[in-house]
N, C-alpha and C positions, 0 to 999 in steps of 0.2 A: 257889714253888720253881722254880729253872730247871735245866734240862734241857742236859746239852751234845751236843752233836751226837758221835755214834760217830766213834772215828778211822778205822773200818774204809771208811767210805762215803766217794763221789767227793768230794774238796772240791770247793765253789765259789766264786770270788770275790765281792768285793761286785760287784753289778749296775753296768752302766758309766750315764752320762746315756740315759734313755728306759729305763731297765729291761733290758737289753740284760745278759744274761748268758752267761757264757764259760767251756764246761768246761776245766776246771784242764789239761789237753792241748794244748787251743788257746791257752790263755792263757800257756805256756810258750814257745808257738813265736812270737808276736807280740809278747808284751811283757814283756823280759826285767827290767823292774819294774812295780810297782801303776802308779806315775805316769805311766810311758810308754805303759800301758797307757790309763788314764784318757783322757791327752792325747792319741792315737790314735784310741780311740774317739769324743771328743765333738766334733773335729773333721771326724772323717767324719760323724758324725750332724746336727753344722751346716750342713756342704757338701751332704747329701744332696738340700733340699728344690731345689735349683739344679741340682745337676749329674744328677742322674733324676728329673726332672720328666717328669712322664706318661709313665711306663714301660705298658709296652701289654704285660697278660696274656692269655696264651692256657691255657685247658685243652684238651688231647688223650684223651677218653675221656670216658663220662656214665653209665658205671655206678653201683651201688649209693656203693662210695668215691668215685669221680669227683665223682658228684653233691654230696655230701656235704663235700665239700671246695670245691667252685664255692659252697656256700650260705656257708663263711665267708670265701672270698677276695673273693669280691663284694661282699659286707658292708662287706670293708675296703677296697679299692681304693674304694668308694662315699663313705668316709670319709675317706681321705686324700691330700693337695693331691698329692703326686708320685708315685701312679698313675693311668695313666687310669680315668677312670670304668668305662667299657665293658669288659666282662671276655667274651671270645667262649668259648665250648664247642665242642669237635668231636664231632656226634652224628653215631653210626653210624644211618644214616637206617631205618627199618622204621616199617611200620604198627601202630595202638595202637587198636583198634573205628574200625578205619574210617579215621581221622586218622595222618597223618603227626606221629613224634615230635616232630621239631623245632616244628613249628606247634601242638603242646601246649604245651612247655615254654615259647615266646615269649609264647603268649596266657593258659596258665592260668600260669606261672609256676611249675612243678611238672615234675618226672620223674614222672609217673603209673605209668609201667614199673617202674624202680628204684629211685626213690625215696620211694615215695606215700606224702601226708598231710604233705609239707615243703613249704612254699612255697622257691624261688627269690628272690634277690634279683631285682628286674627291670632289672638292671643288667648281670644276664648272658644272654648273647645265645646259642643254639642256633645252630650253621650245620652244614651238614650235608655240606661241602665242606675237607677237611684243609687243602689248601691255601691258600683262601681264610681258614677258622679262624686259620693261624698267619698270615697277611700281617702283617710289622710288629711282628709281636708279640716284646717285649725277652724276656719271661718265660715260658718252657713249660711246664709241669707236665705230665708223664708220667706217666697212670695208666689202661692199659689190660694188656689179661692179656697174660701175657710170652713166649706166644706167637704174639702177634700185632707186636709189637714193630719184626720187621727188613720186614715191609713196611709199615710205617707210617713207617719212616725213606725208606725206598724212594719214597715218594710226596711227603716233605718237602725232600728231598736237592736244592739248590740252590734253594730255593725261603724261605728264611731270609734276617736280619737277619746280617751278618757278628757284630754282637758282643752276640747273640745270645745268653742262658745258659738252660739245663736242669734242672730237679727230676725226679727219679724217682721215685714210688711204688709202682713196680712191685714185688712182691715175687715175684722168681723168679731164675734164673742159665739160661744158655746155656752150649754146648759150642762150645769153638771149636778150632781146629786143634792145638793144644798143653793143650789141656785144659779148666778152669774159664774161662767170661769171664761177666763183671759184666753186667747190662742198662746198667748207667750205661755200659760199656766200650762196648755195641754202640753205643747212643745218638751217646755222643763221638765215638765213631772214623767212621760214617756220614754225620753232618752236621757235625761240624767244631765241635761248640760245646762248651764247659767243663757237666758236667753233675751235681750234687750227688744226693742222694739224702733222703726223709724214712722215716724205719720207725719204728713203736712199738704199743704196747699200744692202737689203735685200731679197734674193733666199728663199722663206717659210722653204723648207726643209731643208735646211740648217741651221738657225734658231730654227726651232724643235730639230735639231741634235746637239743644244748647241754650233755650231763650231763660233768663234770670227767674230763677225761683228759689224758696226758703224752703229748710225742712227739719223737724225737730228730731233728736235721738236724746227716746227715754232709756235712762241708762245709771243702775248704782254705783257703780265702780267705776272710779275716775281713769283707771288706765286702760280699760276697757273701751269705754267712750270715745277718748283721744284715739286709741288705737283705730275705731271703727270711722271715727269721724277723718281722720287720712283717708281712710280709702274708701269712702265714697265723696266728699267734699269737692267741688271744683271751684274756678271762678264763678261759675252762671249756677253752680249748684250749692248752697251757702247751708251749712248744717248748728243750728244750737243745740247742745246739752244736754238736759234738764235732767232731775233724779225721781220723778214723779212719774213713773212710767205708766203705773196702771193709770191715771190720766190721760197721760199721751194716747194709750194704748184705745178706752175707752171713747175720747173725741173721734179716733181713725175710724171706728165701727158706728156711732152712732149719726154721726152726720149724714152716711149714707139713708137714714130712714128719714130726716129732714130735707133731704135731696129730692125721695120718691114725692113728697109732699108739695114741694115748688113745683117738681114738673104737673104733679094734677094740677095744679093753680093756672100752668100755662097752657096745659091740653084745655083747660076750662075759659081760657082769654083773660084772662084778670093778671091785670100788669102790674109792674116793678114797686109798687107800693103793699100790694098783695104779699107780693114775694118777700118784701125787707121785714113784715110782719110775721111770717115763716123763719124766717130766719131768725128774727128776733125771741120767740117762743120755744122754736126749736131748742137756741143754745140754752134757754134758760132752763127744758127739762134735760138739757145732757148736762147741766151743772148739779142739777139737783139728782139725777141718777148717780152721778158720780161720786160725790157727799155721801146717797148711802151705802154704793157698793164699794167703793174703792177700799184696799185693806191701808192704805199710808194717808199722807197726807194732801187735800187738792187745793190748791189755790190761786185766786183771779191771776195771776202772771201766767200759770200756763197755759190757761185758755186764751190769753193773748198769746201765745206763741202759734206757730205757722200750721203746728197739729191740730189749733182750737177754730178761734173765731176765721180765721185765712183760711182753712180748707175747708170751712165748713161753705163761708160765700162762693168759692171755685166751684164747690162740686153743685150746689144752686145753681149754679148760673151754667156750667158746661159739663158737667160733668154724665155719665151713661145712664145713672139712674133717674138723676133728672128728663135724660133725652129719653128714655124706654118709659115713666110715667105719664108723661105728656101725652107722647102716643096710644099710652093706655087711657086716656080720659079723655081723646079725639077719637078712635077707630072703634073700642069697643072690645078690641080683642085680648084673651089672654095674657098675662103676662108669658109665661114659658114661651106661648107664639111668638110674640116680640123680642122672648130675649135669643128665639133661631133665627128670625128674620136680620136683624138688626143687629146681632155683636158680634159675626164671624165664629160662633164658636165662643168667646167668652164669656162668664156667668155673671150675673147680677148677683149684688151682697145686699140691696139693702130690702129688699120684700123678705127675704130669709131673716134677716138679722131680725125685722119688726116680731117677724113669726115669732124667734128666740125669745127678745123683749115681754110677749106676751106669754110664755109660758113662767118666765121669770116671775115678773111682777105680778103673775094670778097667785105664783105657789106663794108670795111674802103677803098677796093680798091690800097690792097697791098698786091694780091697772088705774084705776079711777085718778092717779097721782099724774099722773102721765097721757093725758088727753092726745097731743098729736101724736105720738108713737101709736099709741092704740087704736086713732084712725085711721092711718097706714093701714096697720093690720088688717083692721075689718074691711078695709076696702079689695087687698089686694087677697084675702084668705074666706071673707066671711061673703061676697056679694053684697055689702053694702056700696049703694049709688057713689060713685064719685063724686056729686054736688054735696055729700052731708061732711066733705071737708071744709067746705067755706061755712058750713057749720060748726062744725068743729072750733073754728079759730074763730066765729063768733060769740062763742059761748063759754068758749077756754075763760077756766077761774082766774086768769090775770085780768080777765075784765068785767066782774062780777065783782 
């Protein structure tokens, strides 16, 4: 018996030459038939092995995701003719028993820090120098915490390839003079290069451990995409599309302030029906934030994609900020305490991000629009109790 596919869900086209798939958005704007589409696509993927031949990747960050993502770009730049081999990491340099990180990661081939018990490709190379890290390099990938961000651009700023392009996995948002700005935004507009963005339903270690997961790349330029979707793509690593990036880019950041909200739910005991109720609230003010900040176009297909409604449940249910809330609405203690006690060193996004949320939406003069983002806040900035969240969603205007 066969099964049809719901009409409700994203269509997708047939896959172009090379498996090259194109969410029905992007495939609107490029190719306004199948054929021209087809014919578009297999021509740049003919051209490609010629015209970006050893494209020179850099990664920017060696955290837990950082790492975790150098173990499959390296893999495949390792594999194929038109990237370079050499895949460089920028490690924020610190001592590990004794030993300097980078001179771990080069000899054992391992983050022992952040990523222990993964081998590295040994293809990718630790430098412990930013600058030096991106020398040349066509391809950056941006995944350091997003408040570290604008002096990391600060250090790279004339120091780049003129044509130069950018991936973001940063999941966070910045305040900038007029409101909401993008990290892809700060990125772009610092260094001058075109900069996409990847978000989705992905746990680092999980990911490291090869096990099947989805992930969305927003992205306007169709060769661009294709290009990036190569080399990061695996079997177990399955990558969509789409051209709505300030969406993509916006679900990455805000999910983490619906994240901090589940874990109060479960440092507070209140079970999986609680939480599907968070969820459910959640996504609806990150639909409605996005409608009004977004400068394109948003719509329900992307928040089905693996950036929207998928990583929003993931990071609910497993994810750090979930685990560091909980613990803040059982023990009592600080967040900054729990985020030294508990993440090795790495930083929490989504108590920051709410912060952000609320200086935005005070200066538009629509905190009031946005009930659980705002109790995040007050909870984790202002002292208010952590029981006045299950207030909060009792009283949330969806059920008035």
């Amino acid at each position: 018996m066969s099964l049809a596919r719901p009409d409700c869900l994203p269509r997708r086209l047939p896959p172009l030459e090379g498996g090259a798939w194109l969410h029905p958005r992007v495939a609107e704007l490029y190719a306004p038939s199948r054929e021209k589409s087809r014919e578009c696509g297999t021509s740049w993927l003919r051209q490609k092995s010629s015209t970006m031949a050893g494209k020179k990747v850099c990664i920017l960050g060696s955290g837990n995701w950082g790492s975790a993502i150098a173990k499959i770009v390296g893999g495949n730049a390792a594999k194929l003719a038109h990237f370079d081999p050499r895949v460089t990491m920028w490690v924020f340099e610190e001592d590990v028993g004794g030993r300097k990180l980078t001179e771990i990661i080069n000899t054992q081939h391992e983050n022992v820090k952040y990523l222990p018990g993964h081998k590295l490709p040994s293809n990718v190379v630790a430098v412990p120098d930013v600058v030096q890290a991106a020398a040349d390099a066509d391809i950056l990938i941006f995944v350091v915490p997003h408040q570290f961000i604008s002096k990391l651009c600060d250090q790279l700023k004339g120091h780049l390839k003129a044509n130069a392009i950018g991936i973001s996995l940063i999941k966070g948002i910045d305040e900038g003079p007029n409101g909401l700005k993008l990290i892809s935004e700060v990125i772009g507009e610092r260094l001058g290069i075109p900069v996409n963005v990847l978000m989705g339903a992905n746990i680092a270690n999980e990911v490291a451990d090869e096990k099947f997961c989805e992930t969305t790349i927003g992205c306007k330029d169709q060769a661009q995409g294709l290009l990036l979707k190569e080399l990061m793509q695996t079997p177990n690593f399955r990558i969509t599309v789409v051209q709505e990036v300030d969406t993509v880019e916006i679900c990455g950041a805000l999910k983490n302030v619906v994240a901090v909200g589940a874990g109060f739910c479960d440092g507070l005991g209140f079970g999986d029906n609680t939480k599907a109720a968070v969820i459910r609230l959640g996504l609806m003010e990150m639909i409605a934030f996005a409608k009004l900040f977004c400068r394109g176009p948003v719509s329900s297909a992307t928040f089905l994609e693996s950036c929207g409604v998928a990583d929003l449940i993931t990071t609910c249910y497993g994810g750090r900020n979930r685990k560091v809330a909980e613990a803040f609405a059982r023990t009592g203690k600080s967040i900054e305490q729990l985020e030294k006690e508990m993440l090795n060193g790495q930083k929490l996004q989504g108590p920051q991000t709410a912060r952000e949320l609320h200086s935005i939406l005070q200066q538009k003069g629509m905190v009031d629009k946005f009930p659980l983002f705002m109790a995040v806040y007050r909870i984790c900035y202002e002292s208010q109790p952590v029981g006045e969240f299950i207030r909060c969603l009792q009283n949330h205007p969806e059920h008035l």
